[in-house]
N, C-alpha and C positions, 0 to 999 in steps of 0.2 A: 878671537874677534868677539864682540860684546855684540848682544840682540840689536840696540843701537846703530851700529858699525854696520851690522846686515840690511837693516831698514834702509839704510841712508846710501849702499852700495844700492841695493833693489830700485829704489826713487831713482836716482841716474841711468834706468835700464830704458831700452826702448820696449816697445811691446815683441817686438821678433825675440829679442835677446830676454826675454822674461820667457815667451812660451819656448822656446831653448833649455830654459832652466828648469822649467817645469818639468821637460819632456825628461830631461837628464837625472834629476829629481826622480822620477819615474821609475827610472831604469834600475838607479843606485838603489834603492830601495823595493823594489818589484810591486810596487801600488802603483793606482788608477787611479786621480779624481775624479770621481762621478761627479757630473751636475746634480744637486740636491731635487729629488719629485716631491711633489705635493704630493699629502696624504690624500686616498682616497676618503671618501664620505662614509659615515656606518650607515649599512643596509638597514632597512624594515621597521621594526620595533627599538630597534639600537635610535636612529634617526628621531623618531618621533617622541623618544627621550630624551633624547637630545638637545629638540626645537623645540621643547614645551618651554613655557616659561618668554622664549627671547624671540618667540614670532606675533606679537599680541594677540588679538582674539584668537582669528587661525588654531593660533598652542597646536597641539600635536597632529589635528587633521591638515593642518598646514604644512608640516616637516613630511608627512608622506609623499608629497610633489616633489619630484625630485630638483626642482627649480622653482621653489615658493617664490610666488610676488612677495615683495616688503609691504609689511601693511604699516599703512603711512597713517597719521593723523586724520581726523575725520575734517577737519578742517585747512587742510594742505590747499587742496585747488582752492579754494578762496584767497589763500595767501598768495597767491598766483595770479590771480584773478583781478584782484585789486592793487598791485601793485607793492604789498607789502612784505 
């Protein structure tokens, strides 16, 4: 059976009979699909190396916040303001 062949069997599954084959998938083979996690953030000094450069002024006293505001344009709220 050609990768084709498999794709095109898979497309006509329902979603029951796909997590079926997942779970058998599973089995035949003794793996888990994990859901993929988001990377944590680097700590401290890793961080504030990190953010220098792509938080503007801020730069790396910015990246120590663990949830930096975006620093926007100093002319943002005007463009807001006016309509443009």
């Amino acid at each position: 059976m050609s990768t084709e062949e498999i794709i095109a069997a898979i497309e006509k599954m329902t979603v029951l009979e796909l997590a079926d084959l997942v779970k058998a998938l599973q089995d035949r083979f003794g793996v888990v699909a994990a859901a993929p996690v988001a990377a944590a953030a680097p700590a401290g000094a890793a961080a504030a190396a990190a953010g220098a450069g792509r938080l503007g002024p801020a730069g790396a006293a910015g990246a120590a916040g663990a949830a930096a505001e975006p620093v926007l344009p100093a002319d943002c709220c005007n463009n807001l303001s006016s309509g443009r």
